[in-house]
C-alpha positions in Angstrom: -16.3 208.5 132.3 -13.2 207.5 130.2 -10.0 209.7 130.6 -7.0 209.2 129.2 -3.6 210.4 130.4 -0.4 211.4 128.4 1.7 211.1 131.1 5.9 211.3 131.4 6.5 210.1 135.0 9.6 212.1 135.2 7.8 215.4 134.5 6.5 216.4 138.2 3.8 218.4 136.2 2.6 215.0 134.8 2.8 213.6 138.3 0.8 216.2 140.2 -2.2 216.2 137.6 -2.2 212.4 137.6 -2.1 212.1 141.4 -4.8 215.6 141.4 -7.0 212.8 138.9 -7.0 210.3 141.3 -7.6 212.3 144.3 -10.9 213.0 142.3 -11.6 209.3 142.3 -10.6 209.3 138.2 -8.9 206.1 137.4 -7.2 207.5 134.2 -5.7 205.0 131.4 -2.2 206.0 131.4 -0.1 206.5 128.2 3.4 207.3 128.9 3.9 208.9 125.7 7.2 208.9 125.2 6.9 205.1 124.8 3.6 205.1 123.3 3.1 208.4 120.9 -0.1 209.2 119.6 -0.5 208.7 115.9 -1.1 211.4 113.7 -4.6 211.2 114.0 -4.9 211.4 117.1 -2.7 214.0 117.9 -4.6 216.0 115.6 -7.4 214.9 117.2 -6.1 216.3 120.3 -5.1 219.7 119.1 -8.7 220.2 117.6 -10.2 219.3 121.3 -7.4 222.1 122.8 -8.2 224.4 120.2 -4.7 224.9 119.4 -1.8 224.9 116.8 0.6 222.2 116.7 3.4 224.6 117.4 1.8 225.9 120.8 2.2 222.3 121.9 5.5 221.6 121.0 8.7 222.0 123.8 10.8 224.4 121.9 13.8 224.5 124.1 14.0 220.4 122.9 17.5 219.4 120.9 15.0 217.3 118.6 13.4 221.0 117.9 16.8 222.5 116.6 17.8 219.2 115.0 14.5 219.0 113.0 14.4 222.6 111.5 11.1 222.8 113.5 11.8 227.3 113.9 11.4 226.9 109.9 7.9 229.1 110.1 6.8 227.0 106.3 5.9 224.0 108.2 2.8 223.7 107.9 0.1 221.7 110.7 0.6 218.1 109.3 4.5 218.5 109.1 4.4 219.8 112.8 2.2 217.5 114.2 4.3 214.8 112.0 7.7 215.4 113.8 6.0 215.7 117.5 4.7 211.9 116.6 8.0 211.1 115.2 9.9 212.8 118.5 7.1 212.9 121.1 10.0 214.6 123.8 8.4 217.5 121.9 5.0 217.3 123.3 4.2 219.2 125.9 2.7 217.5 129.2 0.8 216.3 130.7 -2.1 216.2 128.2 -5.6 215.0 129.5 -8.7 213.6 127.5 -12.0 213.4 129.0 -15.7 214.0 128.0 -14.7 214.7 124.3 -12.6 217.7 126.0 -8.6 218.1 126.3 -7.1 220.0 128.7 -3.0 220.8 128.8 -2.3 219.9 132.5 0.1 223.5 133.2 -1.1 224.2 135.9 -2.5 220.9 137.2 -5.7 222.4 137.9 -6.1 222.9 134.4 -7.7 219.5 133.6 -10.5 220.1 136.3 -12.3 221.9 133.3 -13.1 219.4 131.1 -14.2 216.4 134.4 
């Protein structure tokens, strides 16, 4: 089974459902996405699997959310999901992708659903 993690080690969310993965015997790839952001595509991608709008998955309380005008409620999906790839702070962690599933890791436990 192939999982990916986005990850932020310094989110202790992102730590606990990467260590609850491996305590399941899951060696996930890891993609600290603040270093690494998803493209467009596959963001998208990953919003279609969650079942969710762009704006759900963004961290509102973020400067780069003021700074960007991102509260203007015109933007549409792409412009959304444009600026979280552009400012991946934004994205909210930790995000897991397994089995053609994605789960939001808040709580942890969360990503047990889709293993």
């Amino acid at each position: 089974m192939s999982v990916k993690i986005y990850h932020n080690p310094r989110c202790s969310k992102s730590r606990q459902t990467l260590q609850l993965l491996q305590q399941q015997g899951i060696a996930p790839e890891i993609i600290e996405y603040l270093k690494t952001p998803p493209s467009v595509q596959e963001l998208d991608d990953i919003l279609q699997k969650l079942d969710m709008e762009p704006r759900k998955l963004m961290r509102k309380n973020e400067a780069a959310y003021k700074a960007n005008g991102l509260d203007d409620a015109s933007l549409d999906r792409q412009a959304l999901i444009a600026a979280m790839v552009d400012h991946p702070i934004l994205i909210e962690r930790p995000l897991v992708v397994a089995n053609g599933k994605a789960a939001l890791g808040r709580p942890p436990e969360a990503v047990l659903a889709i293993l």
